[in-house]
N, C-alpha and C positions, 0 to 999 in steps of 0.2 A: 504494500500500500504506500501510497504517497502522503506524506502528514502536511499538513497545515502550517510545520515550521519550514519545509524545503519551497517554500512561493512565497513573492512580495505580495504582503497583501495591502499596502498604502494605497488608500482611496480606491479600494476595490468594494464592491458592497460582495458579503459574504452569508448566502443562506446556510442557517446552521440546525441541523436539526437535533434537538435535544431531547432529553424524555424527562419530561417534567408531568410526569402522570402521578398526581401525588397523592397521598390520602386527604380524605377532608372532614369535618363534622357537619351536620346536616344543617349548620349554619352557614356552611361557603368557608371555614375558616382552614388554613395548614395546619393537618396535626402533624406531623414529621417533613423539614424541609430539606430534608440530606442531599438528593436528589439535585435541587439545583445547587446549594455549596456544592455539590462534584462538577459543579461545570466553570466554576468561578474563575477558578487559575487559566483557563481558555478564554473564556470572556476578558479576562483582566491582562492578558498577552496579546490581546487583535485591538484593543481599544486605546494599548501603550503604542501597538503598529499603526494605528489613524486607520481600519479597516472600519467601515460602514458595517452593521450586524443585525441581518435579520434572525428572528429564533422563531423556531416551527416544533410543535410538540400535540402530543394528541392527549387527552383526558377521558378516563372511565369509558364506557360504551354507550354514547349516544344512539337512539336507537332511529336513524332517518332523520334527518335535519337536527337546528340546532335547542337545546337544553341549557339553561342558561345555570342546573349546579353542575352542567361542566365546562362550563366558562374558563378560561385560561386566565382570565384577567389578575385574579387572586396569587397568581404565582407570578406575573407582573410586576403588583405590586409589592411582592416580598424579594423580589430581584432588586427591584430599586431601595428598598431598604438595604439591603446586604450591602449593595454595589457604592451606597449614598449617592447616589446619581439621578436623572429622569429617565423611564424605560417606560417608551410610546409605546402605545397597545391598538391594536387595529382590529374592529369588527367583523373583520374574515380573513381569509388564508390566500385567496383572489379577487381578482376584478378590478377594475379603474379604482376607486377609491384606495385600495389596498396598494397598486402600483404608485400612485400619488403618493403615498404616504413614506416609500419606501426611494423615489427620488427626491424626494426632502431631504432627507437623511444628511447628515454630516459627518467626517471622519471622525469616530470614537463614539457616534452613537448608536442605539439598540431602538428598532421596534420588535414588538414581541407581535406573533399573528394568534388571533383566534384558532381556537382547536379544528385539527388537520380531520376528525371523523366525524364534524359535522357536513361534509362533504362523502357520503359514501363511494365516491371514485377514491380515496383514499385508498380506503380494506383494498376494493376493486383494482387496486392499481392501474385503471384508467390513463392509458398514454395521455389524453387532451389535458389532464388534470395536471400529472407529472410534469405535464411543456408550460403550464400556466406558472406553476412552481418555480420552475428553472429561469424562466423568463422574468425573475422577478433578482435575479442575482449575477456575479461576474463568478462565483464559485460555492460550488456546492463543499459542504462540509458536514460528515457523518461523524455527529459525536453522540450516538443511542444507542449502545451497545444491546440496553435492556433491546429494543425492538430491531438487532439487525437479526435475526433470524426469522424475521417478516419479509415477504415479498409482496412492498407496499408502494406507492408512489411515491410518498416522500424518503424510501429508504431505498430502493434500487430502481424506479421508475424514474427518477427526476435525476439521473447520471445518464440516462441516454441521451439528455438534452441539453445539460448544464455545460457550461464552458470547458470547466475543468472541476473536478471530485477530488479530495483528497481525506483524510482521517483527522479526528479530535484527537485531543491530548486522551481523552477517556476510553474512547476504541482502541487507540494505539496500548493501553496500560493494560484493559483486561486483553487481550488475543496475548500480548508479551506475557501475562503472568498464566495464561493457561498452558502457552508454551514451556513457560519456565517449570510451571508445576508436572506435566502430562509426560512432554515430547522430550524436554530437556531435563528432567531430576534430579537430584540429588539425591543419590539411593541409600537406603531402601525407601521405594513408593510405596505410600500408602492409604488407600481409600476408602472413607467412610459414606457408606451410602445405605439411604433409611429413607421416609416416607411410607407412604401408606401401598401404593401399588407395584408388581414386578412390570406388568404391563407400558408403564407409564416410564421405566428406566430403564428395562430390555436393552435395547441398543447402546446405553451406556455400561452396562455389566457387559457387557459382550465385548464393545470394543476397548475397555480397559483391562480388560485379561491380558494384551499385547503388550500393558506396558506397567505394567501394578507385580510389587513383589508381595503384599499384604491386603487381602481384599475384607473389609469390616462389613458387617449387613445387620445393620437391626430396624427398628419398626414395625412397621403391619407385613410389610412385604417381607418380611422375614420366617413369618408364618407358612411362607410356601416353599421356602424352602426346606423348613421342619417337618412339613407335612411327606415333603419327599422322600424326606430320612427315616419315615414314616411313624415321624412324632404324629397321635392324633390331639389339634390343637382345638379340639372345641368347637367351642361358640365364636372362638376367632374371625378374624376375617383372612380367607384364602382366595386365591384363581386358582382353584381343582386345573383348568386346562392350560395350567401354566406348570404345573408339577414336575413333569417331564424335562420343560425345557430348565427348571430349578437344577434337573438330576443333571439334565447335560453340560451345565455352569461350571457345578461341582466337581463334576467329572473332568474336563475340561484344565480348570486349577490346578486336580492333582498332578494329571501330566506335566502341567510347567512349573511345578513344584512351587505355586504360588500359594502362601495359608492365608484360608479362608473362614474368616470367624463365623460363628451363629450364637447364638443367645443359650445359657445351658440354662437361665431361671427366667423367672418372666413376671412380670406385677400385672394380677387379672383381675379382671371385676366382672359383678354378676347384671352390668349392662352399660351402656356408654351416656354414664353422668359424671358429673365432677364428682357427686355426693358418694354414689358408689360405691357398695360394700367392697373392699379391697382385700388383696392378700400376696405375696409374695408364696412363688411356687417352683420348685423345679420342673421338667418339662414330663415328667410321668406322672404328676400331682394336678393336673388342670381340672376342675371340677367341672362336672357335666354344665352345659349350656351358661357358660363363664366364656368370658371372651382377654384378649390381650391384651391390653392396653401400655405396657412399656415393659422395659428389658428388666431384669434383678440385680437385684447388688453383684451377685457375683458373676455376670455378664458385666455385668459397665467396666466395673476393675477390672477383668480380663483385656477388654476393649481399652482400657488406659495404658494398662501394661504393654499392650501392642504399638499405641501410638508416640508412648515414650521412646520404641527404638529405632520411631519413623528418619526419614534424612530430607523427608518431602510427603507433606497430610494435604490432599484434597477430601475435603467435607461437603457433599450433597445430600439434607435429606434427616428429620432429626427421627431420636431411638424410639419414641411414644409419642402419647398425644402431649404434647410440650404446654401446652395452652390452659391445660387443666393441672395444679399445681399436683395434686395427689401421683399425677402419673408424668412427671419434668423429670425427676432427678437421674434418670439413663440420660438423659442430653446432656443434662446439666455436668455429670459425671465425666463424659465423654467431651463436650466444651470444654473444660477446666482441663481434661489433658490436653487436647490441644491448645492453648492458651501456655501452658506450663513446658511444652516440648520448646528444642531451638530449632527443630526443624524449618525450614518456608512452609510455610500454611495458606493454603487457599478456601476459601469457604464460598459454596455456590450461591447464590441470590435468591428470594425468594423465600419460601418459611424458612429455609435453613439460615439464612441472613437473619430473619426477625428473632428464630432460637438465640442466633450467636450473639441478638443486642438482650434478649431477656436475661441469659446466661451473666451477660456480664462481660464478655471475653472480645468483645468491638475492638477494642483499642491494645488486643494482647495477641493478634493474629497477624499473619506480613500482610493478607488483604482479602476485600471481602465483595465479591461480585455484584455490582448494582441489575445484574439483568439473571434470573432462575433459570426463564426459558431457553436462552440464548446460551446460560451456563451448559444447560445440559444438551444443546445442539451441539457444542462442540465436545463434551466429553463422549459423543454417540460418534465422534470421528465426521461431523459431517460440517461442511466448509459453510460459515454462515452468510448467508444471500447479500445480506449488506456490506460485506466485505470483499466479497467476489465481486460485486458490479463497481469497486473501487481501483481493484486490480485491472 
């Protein structure tokens, strides 16, 4: 990819697309702004360069036309606080009024566009939409990691037309740390991956058997592979039609002599409340129509012990339901080792991000993926959209 620092960008206008898809309260207010600080140091390096900066970002799922609690405006105005500066906000994404606003512009300053999926040509990646985009800039710039593994107009549709595309300082940071973590290691590799489905990470178990000396697995999805080993887990949640391919994983590991954790105890309740009668089991102890809800003590410490003798922890995916405090402490357990190793640490985006800010461990990892989906497109080995149409 070509970055944003190898071009003059003085008195260039610069459409930049960010992902400022934030959470909100049902007042319109920011609960968490992390999202745009991660973009600050690029906005605050084009605005020292005199580069003109349009920002393009999509919000929640507008369902056909525009919804005004997903309004962009709000993250607008908290840019311009950050920034202390004024950041013009424009009532759409196109059309004359929008093009006006963006030949005003002066070197070093920012309008921000209304949300990009109040246009459904957006999802649709609609060429006409994409050239309306393009047309509105000297250079495109992809800084939305979270959405490059979208095949969307403003992510790989508006490079067929734009002058010249290049990468953010943010795209350029996560593809280098996935590299660094996946492709490039420091060994022993070692992966933690949990959530609720096998179905849903398939392709990422599979294609990290090629390069993982230590593969962790706990969660829901962890249950199918117990089931394999022909633990009967209950009331658990399993994919019966994923069994097979659990046994072929397994199978698979031994040959490359890669170790492959599973949970030997498991914390169950007899149904999925926080309140929940609970009990700590080993795996021939699950009481009839009890189901799993997070790993055992002496599962997590094993899983600690393992990623203390990591050289490199990629974590997607937390051990239980993290959310409900009675069944956290497998994350929390598992967080705190990796937090505690000197390994490089990568943590995927998405719940396993929000585990690693409950946990505590934000500020105790080398770094921490702002995009889940896009995380786990590329741990499935597959090249993300938004990056290929940069190439």
């Amino acid at each position: 990819m070509k970055s944003v620092r190898d071009i003059d960008v003085s008195g260039k206008t610069l459409f930049i697309r960010v992902d400022y898809n934030l959470p909100m309260d049902d007042h319109g207010n920011i609960t968490d702004d992390n999202r745009i600080r991660a973009t600050l140091d690029l906005i605050s390096y084009l605005i020292e360069k005199k580069a003109k900066l349009v920002l393009a970002s999509h919000l929640g799922r507008p369902k056909g036309g525009r919804e005004e609690k997903f309004s962009l405006k709000p993250a607008a105005l908290r840019l311009s606080e950050l920034l202390k500066m004024p950041v013009e906000f424009a009532d759409d994404c196109i059309g004359d009024a929008v093009k006006q606003k963006v030949q005003a512009l002066e070197p070093g300053q920012i309008l921000m566009l209304e949300n990009l999926r109040f246009h459904e040509e957006e999802k649709k990646n609609d060429p006409g939409f994409a050239k309306a985009l393009a047309d509105l800039c000297d250079v495109y710039v992809n800084n939305a990691f979270a959405v490059s593994h979208r095949d969307q107009a403003s992510v790989t549709g508006i490079t067929m037309y734009a002058k010249s595309s290049v990468a953010g300082f943010l795209l350029e940071k996560e593809v280098r740390s996935y590299c660094d973590s996946v492709e490039h290691p420091k060994k022993p590799l070692t992966v933690v991956i949990g959530g609720a489905k096998v179905s849903s990470k398939l392709a990422a178990l599979e294609n990290m058997l090629k390069f993982v000396d230590c593969m962790i697995i706990g969660g829901a999805m962890a249950n199918t592979f117990l089931a394999a080993n022909g633990v009967d887990t209950k009331g658990s949640m399993i994919e019966p039609d994923l069994i097979p391919t659990a046994s072929n994983i397994m199978a698979q590991a031994r040959e490359k002599g890669i170790e492959l954790l599973l949970p030997v105890d498991l914390v169950v309740a007899e149904q999925f409340a926080k309140n929940a009668q609970s009990r700590i089991v080993s795996l021939d102890e699950i009481p009839d129509g009890w189901m799993a809800l997070d790993i055992g003590p002496e599962s997590a410490n094993g899983f600690a012990k393992a990623i203390a003798d990591a050289g490199t922890i990629v974590w997607n995916g937390p051990m239980g339901v993290f959310e409900m405090e009675r069944f956290a402490a497998g994350t929390q357990i598992v967080a705190d080792a990796i937090a505690a190793s000197a390994a490089f640490s990568v943590v995927g985006g998405g719940d396993t991000g929000l585990a690693a800010k409950q946990c505590g461990i934000t500020e105790k990892v080398s770094y921490i993926s702002t995009g889940g989906g896009a995380f786990l497109h590329m741990m499935e080995g597959k090249v993300l959209p938004g990056v290929a149409a940069l190439e």
